[in-house]
N, C-alpha and C positions, 0 to 999 in steps of 0.2 A: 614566730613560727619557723620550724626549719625549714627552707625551703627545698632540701630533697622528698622531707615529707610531705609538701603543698601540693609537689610532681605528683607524688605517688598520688593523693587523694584528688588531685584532677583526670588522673588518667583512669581511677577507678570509676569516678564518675560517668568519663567518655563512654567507658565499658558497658557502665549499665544504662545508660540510654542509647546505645547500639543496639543491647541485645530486645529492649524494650521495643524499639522500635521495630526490629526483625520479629515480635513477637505479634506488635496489631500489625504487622502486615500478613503475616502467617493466617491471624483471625482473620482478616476479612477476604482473603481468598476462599479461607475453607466459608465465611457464609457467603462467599458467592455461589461458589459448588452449590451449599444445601439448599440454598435459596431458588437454584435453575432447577436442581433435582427436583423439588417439593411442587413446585410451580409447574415440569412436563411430568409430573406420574398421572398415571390414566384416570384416578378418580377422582382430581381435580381437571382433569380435562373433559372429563363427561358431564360433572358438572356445570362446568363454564357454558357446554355445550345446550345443557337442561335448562340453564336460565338464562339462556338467549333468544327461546322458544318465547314468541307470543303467545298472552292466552285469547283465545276464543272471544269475539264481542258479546254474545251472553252470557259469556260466565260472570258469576256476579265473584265480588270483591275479594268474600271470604276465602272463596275455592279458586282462586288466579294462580295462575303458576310464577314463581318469581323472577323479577326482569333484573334487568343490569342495577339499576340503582338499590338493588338490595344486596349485592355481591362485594367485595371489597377490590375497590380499585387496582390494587396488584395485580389481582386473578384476570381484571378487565384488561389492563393490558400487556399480562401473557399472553391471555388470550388473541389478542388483536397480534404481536409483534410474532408470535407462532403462524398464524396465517399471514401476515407479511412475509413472512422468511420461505412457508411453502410457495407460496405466490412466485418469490423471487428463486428460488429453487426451479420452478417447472418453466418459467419467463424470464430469465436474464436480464432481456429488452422490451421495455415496454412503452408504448406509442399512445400519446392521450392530445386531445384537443387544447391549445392555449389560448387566451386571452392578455394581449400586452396592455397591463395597469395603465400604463404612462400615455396623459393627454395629448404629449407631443408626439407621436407617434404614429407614421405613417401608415407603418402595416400594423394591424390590429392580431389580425386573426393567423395562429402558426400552431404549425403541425410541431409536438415536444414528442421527445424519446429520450429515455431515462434507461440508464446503463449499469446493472448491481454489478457487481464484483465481492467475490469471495477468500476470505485472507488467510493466512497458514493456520492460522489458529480457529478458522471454523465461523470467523465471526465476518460480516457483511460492514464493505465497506462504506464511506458515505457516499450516494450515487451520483452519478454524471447524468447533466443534463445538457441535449444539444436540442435547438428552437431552430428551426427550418420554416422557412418562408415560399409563397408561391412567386414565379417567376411571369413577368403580362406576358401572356403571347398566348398563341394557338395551343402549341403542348404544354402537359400541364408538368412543368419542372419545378425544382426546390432549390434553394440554395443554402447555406449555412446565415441564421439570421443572429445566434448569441450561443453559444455555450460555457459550461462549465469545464471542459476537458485541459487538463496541465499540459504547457510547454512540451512535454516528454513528447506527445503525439502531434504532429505537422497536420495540425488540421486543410490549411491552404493545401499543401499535398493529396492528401488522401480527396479533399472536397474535386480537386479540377482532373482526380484518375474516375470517381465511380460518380462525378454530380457534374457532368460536362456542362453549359449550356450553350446550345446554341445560340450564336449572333450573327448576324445582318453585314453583309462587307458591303463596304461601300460600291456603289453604283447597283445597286442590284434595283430592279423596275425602273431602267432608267433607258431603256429600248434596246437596239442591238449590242451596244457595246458593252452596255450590263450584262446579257446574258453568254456571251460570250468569256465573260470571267468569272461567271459564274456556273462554269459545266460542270454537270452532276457529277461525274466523276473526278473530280475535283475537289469536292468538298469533302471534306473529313464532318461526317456527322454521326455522334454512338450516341444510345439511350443510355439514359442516367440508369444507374444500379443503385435503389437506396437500397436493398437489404447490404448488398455487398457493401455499398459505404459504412452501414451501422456492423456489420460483422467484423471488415479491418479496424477501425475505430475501438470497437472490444476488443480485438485480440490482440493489438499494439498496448493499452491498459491493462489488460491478464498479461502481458510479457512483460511488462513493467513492474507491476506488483509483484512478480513470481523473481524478479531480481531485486527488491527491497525486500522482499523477505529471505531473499538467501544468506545476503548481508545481515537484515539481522540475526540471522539463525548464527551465523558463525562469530557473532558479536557474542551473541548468550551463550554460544557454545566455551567461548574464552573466561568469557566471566565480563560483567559491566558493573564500573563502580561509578554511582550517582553521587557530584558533589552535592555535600550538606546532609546526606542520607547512609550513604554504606561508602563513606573515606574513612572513617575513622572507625570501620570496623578490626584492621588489622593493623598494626604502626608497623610491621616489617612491611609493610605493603608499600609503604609511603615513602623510601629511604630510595627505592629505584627510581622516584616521580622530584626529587628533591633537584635538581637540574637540571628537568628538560619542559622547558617552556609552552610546548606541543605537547602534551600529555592530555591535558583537559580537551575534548571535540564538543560541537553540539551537532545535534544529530539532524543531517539537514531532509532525511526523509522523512520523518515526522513531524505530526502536527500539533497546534496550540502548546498547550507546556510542555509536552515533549520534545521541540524544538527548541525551546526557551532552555533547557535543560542541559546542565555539561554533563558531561560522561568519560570514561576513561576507560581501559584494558585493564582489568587487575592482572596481576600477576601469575605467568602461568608458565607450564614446564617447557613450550615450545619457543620463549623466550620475544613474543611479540608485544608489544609496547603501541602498537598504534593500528588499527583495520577499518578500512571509510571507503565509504564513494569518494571520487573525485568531481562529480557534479549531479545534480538531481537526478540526471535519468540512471546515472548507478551500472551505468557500462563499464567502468572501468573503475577497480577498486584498489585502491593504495594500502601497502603495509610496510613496518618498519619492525625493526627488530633492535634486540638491548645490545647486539655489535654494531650499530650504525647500519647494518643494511636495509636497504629501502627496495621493496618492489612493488608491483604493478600490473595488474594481470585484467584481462576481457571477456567479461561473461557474454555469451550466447543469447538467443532469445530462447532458447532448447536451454539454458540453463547448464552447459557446457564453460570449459574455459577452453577460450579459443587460444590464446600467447600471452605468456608472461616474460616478466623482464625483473631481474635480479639484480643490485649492483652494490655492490660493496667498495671495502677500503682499496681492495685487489683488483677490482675492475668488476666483471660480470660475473656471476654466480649461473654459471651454466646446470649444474647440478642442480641447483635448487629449481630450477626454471623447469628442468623434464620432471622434477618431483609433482610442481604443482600443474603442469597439463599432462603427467603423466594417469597410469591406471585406471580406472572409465573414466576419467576426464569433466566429473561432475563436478559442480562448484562446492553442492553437500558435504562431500567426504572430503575437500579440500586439507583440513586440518589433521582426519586420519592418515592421511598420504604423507604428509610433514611429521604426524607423528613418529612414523614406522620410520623415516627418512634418518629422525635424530637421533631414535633406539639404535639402527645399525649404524651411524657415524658413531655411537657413545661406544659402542661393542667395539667397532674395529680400533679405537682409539687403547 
């Protein structure tokens, strides 16, 4: 066989399981769509609501009104995950009683508070759970006994600003020379604040989320090519990735296969090749570009860029640097401000 025609009928190949595979992923968005729509329209939800009525203890069998196990499972838990979501809608934070499983276990009994968060896309994150324990003594204090909450939040921190406990110095009941080091005014003693602790605790995790989503808005906004799934959708795409070793990232804000997952910048007119956190908590976000320049800029918890840093073959790219903390100075419109920046250099050029 020739083999320019082998090329040719490998590459036709590629072609058509790219477009096949951009085709069921097309499907299965739109049956996501029809699938929510169908599942929140109102007369399946009056429904749901109809056959969740008990009937009556006299009514006899034939004339019962119908219960859940006559309903189909779907409807059962739309039904449920819709009142989950109002639930977590009107409550945020919600406080429930725990019991620690584990036989070796000192403290048994803790106070849990569960923490939703809500993500760009409308969708409810997985929750944070913080177990608070009682403290022996007279006041009734709490401390931090296990959570769930990421590294990003200084739990230690926030615990010893809004969950003081007090402690016992030494000598204290031990006659005059105790009380004497021990004058009232003296002591630094504050009442614990747990809502205030459970409110910084949330709003350090919403400033967190609200900067992994900004990143990856501006990720989506460039374009994300998934190895093994959309590289092989374009071969001109592939010819700027053919030497640079750093091209493939995994995405370290994401979770399960999303993390396990490379990814890449496609190709795009503003000439960037690379856009990441530089570590989990995603304050500071790296980019490079197809002339070797590399910068570096500080989102906000307002969602702001505070200072960037530009640096090229020539030294510092000052220009590029007021472009991206210039005009409202949102991390959102980052890439329209770079836009307009490359339109007037292309003009004046």
């Amino acid at each position: 066989m020739d083999p320019d025609n082998a090329n040719y009928l490998d590459s036709d190949l590629d072609a058509e399981i790219s477009s096949i595979r951009a085709e069921i992923r097309t499907l299965q968005h739109r049956r996501r769509i029809l699938t929510s729509s169908i599942l929140s329209s109102r007369p399946l939800q009056r429904l749901s609501k109809t056959y969740s009525i008990p009937p009556p203890p006299n009514q006899s069998h034939s004339h019962r009104q119908p219960e859940w196990s006559d309903i189909s499972p779907l409807i059962q838990s739309s039904a449920t995950h819709a009142e989950t979501n109002h639930h977590r809608i009107a409550f945020s934070t919600t406080t429930f009683p725990f019991t620690d499983p584990s036989p070796n276990a000192e403290i048994t009994n803790l106070l849990g508070v569960r923490i939703d968060i809500c993500g760009r896309e409308g969708r409810y994150t997985k929750p944070y759970y913080v177990l608070l324990r009682r403290v022996q003594g007279e006041k009734k204090e709490v401390k931090v006994h296990r959570h769930t909450v990421p590294s990003v939040v200084d739990m230690g921190r926030v615990e010893r600003v809004y969950l003081p406990v007090e402690t016992r110095t030494e000598g204290e009941g031990e006659g005059d020379e105790g009380e004497e080091q021990l004058k009232p005014w003296k002591r630094k003693s504050r009442k614990q604040d747990l809502k205030g602790f459970v409110r910084e605790v949330r709003r350090q995790l919403v400033v967190w989320h609200l900067r992994c989503d900004a990143v990856r808005y501006l990720r989506e906004q460039l374009g994300v090519v998934r190895r093994g799934v959309d590289d092989d959708d374009d071969d001109d795409d592939d010819a700027m990735y053919e030497d640079d070793e750093r091209a493939w990232e995994r995405d370290i804000l994401g979770g399960g296969d999303s993390a396990r997952e490379e990814t890449r910048i496609a190709k795009n007119k503003l000439g960037i090749v690379s856009l990441g956190p530089t570590a989990l908590e995603a304050v500071y976000v790296r980019m490079e570009w197809e002339d070797g320049r590399v910068g570096r800029f500080k989102i906000s918890s307002t969602g702001m860029v505070e200072r960037a840093v530009v640096i090229g073959d020539a030294g510092r790219d000052k220009l590029t640097e007021g472009v991206i903390t210039g005009g409202d100075g949102r991390v959102e419109t980052l890439l329209e401000r770079l836009g307009k920046h490359s339109v007037v250099g292309e003009t004046e050029a």
